[in-house]
C-alpha positions in Angstrom: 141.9 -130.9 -96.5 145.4 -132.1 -94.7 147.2 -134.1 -96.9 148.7 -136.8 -94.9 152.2 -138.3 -95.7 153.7 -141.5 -93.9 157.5 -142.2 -93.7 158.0 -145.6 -92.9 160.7 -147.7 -91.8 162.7 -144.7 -91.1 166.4 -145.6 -90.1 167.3 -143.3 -87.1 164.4 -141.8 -86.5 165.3 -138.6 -84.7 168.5 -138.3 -87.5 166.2 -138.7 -90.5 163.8 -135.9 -88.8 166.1 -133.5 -88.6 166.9 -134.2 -92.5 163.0 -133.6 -93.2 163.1 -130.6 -90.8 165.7 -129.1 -93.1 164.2 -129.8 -95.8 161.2 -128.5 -95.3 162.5 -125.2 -93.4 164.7 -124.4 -96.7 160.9 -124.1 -98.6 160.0 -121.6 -95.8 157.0 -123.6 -94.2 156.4 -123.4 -90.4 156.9 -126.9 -88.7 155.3 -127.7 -85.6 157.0 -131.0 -84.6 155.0 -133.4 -81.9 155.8 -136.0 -79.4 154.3 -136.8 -76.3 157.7 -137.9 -75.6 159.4 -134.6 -73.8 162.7 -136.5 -73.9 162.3 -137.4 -77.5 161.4 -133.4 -78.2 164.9 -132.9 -75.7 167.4 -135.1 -77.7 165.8 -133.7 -81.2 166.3 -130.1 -79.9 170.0 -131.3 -79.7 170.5 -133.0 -82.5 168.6 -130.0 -84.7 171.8 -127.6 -83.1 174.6 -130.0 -83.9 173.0 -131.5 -87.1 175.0 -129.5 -89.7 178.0 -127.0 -89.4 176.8 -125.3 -92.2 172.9 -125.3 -91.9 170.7 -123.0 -89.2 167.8 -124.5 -88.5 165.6 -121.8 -85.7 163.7 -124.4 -83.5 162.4 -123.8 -79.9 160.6 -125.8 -77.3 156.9 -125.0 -77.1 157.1 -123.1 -74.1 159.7 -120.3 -75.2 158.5 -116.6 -75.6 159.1 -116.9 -79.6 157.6 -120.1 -80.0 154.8 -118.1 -82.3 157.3 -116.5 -83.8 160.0 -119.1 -85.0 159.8 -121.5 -87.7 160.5 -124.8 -86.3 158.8 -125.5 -82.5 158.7 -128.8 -80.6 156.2 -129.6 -79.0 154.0 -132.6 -76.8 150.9 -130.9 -77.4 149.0 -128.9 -80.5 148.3 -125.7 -78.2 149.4 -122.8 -80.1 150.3 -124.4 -83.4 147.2 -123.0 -85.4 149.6 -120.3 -87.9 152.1 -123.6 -88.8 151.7 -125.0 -91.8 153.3 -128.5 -91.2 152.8 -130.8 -88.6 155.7 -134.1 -88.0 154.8 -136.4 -86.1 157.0 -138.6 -84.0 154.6 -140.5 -81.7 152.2 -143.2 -81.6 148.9 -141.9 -81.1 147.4 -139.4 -83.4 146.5 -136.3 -81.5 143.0 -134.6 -81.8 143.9 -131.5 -83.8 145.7 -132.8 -86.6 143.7 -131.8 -89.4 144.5 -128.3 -88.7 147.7 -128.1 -90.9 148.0 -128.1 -94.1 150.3 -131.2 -94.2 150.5 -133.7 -91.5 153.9 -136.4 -91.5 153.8 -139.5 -89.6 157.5 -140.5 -89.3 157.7 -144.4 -88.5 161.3 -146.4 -87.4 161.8 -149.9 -88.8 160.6 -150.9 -84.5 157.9 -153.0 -83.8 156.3 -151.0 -81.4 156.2 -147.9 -83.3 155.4 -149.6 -86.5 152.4 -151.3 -85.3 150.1 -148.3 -83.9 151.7 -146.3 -87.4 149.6 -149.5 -89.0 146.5 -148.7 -87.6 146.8 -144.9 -87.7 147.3 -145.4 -91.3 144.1 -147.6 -91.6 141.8 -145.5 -89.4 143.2 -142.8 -92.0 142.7 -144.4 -94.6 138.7 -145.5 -93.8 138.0 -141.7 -92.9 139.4 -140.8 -96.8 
């Protein structure tokens, strides 16, 4: 069973991701990061390169040759992400698939319009147990 974690009111979204990211890299786990957002998946791929002088975090975009073979990969689908261990979330709508990883993080901001769907996800998750 996926356990299923919620992060809410995250300040910086994309900043506090790359903290999890690092975090979670560090215990060796495979992250599969999603966002039906490309550009959000673009300015996270650049913040994850700048993010610490003294941290290497080895991300690629879904699409890359070593995607299957590198720890962190971004992606706006869940084609190909069946060996990773932990999937983040940074969308709205839970994608089919999700139950496939072990874990499964829903990262909310403190914005309206990303805090309100996260509401409902949470309840529909909640009424399925």
């Amino acid at each position: 069973m996926t356990r299923i974690d919620f992060h809410f009111n995250t300040p910086e979204k994309l900043a506090y991701s790359c903290r999890l990211i690092r975090k979670a890299y560090r215990t060796k786990n495979r992250l599969w990061v999603y966002s039906i957002d490309e550009g959000q998946l673009l300015q996270l791929d650049r913040m994850l390169w700048r993010f610490s002088a003294t941290d290497f975090i080895p991300h690629v975009m879904h699409d890359h040759p070593l995607a299957s073979k590198t720890a962190v990969v971004l992606s706006n689908s869940l084609q190909g992400s069946e060996r990773f261990t932990i999937g983040i979330h940074l969308g709205t709508e839970l994608p089919q698939g999700f139950s496939s990883f072990e874990r499964w993080i829903e990262i909310v901001g403190r914005d309206d319009n990303d805090r309100q769907p996260a509401r409902k996800r949470y309840a529909r998750l909640r009424d399925q147990g």
